[in-house]
N, C-alpha and C positions, 0 to 999 in steps of 0.2 A: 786153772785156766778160765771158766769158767765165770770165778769173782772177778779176774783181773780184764773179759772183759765187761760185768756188768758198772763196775766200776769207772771202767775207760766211758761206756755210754751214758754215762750220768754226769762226766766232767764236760763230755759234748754239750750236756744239754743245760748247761750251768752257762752256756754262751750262746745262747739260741740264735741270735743274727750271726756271728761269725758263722759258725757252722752251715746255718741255711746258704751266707752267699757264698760258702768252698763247695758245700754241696752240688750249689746251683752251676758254678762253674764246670763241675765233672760232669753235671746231668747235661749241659749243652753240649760239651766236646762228647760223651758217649753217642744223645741222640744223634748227632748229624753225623758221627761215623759209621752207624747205623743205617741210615738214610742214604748217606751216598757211598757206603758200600750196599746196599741193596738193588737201589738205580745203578747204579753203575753196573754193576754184575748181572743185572739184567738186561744192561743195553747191550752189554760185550756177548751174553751169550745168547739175545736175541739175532743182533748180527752175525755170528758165528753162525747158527741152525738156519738163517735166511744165504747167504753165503755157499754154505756145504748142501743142504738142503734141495738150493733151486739151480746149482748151478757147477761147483768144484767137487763137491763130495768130500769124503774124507780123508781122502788119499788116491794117489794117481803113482801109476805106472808106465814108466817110458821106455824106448830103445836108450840107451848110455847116449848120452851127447845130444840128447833132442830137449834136456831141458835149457840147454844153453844158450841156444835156438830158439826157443818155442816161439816169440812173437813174430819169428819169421814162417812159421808154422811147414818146414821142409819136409816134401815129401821122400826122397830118399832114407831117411831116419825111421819111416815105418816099421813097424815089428812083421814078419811074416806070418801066415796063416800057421806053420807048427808051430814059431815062439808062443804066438797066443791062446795056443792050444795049452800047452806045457805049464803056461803061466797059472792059466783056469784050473788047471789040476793041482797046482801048489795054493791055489785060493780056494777051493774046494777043503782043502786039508788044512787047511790054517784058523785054528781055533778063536771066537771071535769077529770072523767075517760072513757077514746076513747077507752081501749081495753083491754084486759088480757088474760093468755092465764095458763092450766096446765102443770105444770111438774114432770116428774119420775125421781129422780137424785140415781144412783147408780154406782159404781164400776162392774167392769166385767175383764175380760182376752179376749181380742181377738185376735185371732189365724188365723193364712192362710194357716194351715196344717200343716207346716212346725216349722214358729216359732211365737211365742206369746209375746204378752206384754200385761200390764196392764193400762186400759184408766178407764176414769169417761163418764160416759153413760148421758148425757141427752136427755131422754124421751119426746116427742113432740107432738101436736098436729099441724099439720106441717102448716094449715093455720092460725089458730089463734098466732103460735109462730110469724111470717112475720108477721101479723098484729102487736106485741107488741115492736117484734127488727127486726124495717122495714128495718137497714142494714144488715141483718145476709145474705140474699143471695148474696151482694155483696161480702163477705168472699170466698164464692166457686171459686177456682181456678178450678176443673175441673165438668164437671156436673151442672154448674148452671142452676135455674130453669127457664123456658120463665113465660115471664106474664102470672100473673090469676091462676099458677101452684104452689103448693103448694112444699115446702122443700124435701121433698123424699115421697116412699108411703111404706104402711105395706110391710116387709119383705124385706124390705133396710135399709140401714145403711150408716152413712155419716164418714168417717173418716178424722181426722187430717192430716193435711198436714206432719206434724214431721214423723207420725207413718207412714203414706205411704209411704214416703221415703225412713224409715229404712227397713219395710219388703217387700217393693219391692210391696205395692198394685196400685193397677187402678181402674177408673169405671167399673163396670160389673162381677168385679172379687168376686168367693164365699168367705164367711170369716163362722167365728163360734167364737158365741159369749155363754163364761161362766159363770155363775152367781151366787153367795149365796144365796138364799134365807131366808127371815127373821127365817123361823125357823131352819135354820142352814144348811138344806140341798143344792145341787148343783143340777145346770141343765144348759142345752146348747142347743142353736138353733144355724140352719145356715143363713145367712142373705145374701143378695148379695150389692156388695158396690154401692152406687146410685151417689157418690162424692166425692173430696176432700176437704175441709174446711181449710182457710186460719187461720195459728194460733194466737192467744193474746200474752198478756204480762202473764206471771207468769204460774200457773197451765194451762189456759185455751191452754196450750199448748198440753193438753192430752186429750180433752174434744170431744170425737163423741158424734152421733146423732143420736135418735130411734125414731119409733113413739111407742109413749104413751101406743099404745092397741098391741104392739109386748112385751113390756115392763112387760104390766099388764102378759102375759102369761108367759113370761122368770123367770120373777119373782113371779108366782101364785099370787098372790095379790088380794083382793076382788076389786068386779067390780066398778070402779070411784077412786080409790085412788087414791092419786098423793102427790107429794113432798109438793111441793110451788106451787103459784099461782103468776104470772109475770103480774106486772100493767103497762099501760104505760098510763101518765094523757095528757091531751090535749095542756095545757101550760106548759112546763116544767120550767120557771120561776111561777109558782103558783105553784110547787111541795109543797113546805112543809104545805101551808093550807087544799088541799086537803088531805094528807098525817096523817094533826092534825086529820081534818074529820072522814079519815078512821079507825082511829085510836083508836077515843071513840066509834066511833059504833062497833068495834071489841072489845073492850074493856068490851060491855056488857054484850057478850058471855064466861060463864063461865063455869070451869071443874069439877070434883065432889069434885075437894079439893076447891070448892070456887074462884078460880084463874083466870084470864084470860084465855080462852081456846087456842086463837091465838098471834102471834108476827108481827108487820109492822117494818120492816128497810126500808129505802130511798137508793139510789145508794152508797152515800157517806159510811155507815156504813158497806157495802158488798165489797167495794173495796178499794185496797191498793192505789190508783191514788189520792184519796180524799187526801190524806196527802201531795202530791206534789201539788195537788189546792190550799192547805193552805199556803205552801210554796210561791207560787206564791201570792198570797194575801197580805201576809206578806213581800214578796217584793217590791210589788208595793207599801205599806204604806210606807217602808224605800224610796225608791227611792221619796216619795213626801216629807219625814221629811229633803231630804237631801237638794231637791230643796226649797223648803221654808226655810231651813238654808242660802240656795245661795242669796236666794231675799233680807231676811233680812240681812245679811252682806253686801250686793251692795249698795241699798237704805239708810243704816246707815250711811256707807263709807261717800258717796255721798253729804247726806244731812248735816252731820257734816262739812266737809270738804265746806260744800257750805254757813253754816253758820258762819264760822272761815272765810271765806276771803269777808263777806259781813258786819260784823260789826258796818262797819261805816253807812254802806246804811240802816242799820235795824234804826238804832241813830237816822237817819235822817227822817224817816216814821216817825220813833213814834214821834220824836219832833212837824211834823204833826198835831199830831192830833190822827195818825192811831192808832186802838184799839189793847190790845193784842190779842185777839181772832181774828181780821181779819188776822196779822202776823203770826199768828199758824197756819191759814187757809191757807196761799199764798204757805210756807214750806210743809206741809200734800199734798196739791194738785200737787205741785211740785214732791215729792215724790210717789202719783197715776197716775201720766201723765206715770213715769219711768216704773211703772207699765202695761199701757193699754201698751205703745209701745211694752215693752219684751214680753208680755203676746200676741199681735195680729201675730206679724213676729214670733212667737216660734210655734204659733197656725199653721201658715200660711204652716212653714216649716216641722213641725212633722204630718200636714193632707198630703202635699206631701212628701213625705216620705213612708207613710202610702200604699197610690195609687201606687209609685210606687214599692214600695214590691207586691203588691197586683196582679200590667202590666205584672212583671216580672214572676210570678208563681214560686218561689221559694221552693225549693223539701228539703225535710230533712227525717230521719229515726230516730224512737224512739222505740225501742223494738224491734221488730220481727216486727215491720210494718216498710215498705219500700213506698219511693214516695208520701210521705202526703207532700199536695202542703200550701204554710202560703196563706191565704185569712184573713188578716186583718180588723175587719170593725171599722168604724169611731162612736164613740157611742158621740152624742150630749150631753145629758146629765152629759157624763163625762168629758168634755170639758167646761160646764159651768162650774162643779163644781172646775174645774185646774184654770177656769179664776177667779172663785170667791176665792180661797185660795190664788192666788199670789196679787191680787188686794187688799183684807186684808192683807194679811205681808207686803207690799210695802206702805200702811197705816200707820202701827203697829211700822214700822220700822221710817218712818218718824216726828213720834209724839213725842221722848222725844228730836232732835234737836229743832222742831218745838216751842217747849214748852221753851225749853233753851232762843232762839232768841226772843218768845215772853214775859220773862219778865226781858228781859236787860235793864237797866238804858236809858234813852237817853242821859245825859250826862256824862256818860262812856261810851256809845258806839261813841259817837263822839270826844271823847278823845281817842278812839283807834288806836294806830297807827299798 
């Protein structure tokens, strides 16, 4: 094996320019798959940890039928203080989960005396919420909190950056927050504003900040209710096992109709971003179908065109002696040498590449976020798997010349002019 392929890399090199521009074709389609699976996989899971992070978490916990709801955000559909007790106990026990935290999600009016608008209230417990979306205090542009200090304290309120804007708030300044309550009636506290909170993509552009036990009064509420229950697991690559987990044990808890009492969604089914991950996914497959169209057209090219002007030279092996199967073998390796080469320099150029996007800090804006810097990382395993799909097409592609040359006549091929 051995001879047959130092033999193959010396009939490569018996055609120095073909070679280079097959070469050069695999080394362009590797590097840029490279490249933009790199960026890409870093933009998906930079939005993903900015997403789960500051704002959804990894997974959320509802009463049955409140996700069907949610943008109407009903307060009847609350969990009661034992459901959520019970819940905490099975998250407590469930292997894989670092932290969780409750919440109040309601609508309200807040006003600064003067003029009102209407925001979506999320109710907090402001250190367990930092423990679940450890970036949520990176969002405060004004008012953020020092280490060890928790989001705001009772009888604050954190406002959107949008809404401070438009009504002219600050830190410190009193606001008055209006409410419905589930039985229909209205009530209003005043709050004083603790910050302002940098905005999201979509709604989370109207989203303030209460704590939990200002909430329960605003909105009378029995003592312990809460919305949802916010999980964050410890490996966020093991999301959906533990997720299956939490899932049947939630699943044993039933309501008087028989039914499941609770709902688990994962980030993806709570935000609109999940569809643009998809889209990226489904890019990257195209961008590999189109480079392994590349290889396999180069290497075909190549190897056809290398056995139409070798004819004679095959006549003469086989006249030898040489077996077809060694012949199919000398062509095939020929065809993976064309392979290692575009496959190592395509590696070589799309790792740097990589690095230097990575030197450079490159800044872009996607939504209402500004200044998200690309940090690309290099993932090995996706690397092997680039080197093991082009080194099968550049195979694949060499086997049916291979096969042609291995059973020519040897007295036709050496009557070949």
């Amino acid at each position: 094996m051995r001879n047959i392929f130092k033999i193959a890399l010396r009939n490569l090199t018996r055609y120095k320019r073909r070679t280079a521009l097959t070469s050069l074709l695999i080394v362009i389609g590797v590097c840029m798959v490279v490249m933009f699976s790199g960026l890409a996989g870093s933009f998906k899971s930079m939005m993903i940890g900015i997403i789960t992070d500051s704002s959804i978490g990894h997974l959320q916990i509802h009463r049955k039928g409140y996700f069907s709801s949610i943008d109407t955000m009903p307060l009847n559909l609350n969990m009661k203080g034992p459901a959520y007790q019970k819940i905490s106990e099975m998250l407590e026990a469930t292997p894989g989960v670092t932290a969780y935290a409750p919440r109040l999600k309601f609508g309200a009016v807040l006003s600064n005396y003067m003029e009102s608008t209407n925001v979506r209230l999320s109710a907090v417990d402001p250190k367990r919420e930092l423990a679940v979306c450890t970036a949520l205090a990176d969002r405060m542009k004004q008012g953020a909190p020092g280490p060890g200090e928790g989001l705001l304290e009772k009888g604050q309120v954190v406002v959107p950056e949008k809404v401070a804007k438009s009504l002219g708030m600050k830190p410190d300044d009193s606001v008055v927050l209006v409410a419905t309550n589930k039985d229909g009636s209205v009530n209003g506290m005043e709050f004083q504003i603790a910050g302002i909170i940098e905005d999201l993509m979509g709604p989370g552009g109207k989203d303030a900040y209460m704590h939990i036990e200002d909430a329960r009064s605003l909105l009378r509420t029995e003592p312990g209710e809460v919305t949802e229950i916010v999980v964050r697991v410890s490996d966020f690559n093991k999301l959906k096992p533990v997720a299956a987990s939490l899932a049947a044990t939630l699943g044993e808890v039933k309501n008087k109709k028989g039914q499941p009492a609770f709902e688990l969604h994962t980030w993806d089914k709570l935000s609109p971003f999940s569809n643009i991950a998809n889209m990226i996914d489904l890019m990257l497959v195209t961008v590999k179908i189109v480079m392994v169209a590349i290889v396999l057209i180069s290497v075909l090219n190549v190897m056809l065109m290398s056995v139409f002007e070798r004819v004679r030279e095959i006549g003469t092996i086989a006249a030898m002696g040489t077996s077809p199967g060694t012949i199919m073998s000398l062509f095939v390796a020929e065809g993976v040498l064309l392979g290692v080469l575009g496959t190592a320099l395509g590696l070589i150029l799309g790792v740097g590449g990589l690095l230097a996007f990575k030197a450079a800090g490159v800044a872009f804006s996607f939504g209402r976020m500004d200044n998200l810097i690309v940090r690309p990382d290099i993932n090995p395993g996706e690397m092997l798997f680039l080197s093991a799909i082009v080194l099968l097409a550049s195979a694949l592609a060499a086997l049916q010349p291979a096969w042609k040359a291995s059973r020519m006549e040897p007295v036709d091929a050496l009557g070949h002019v």
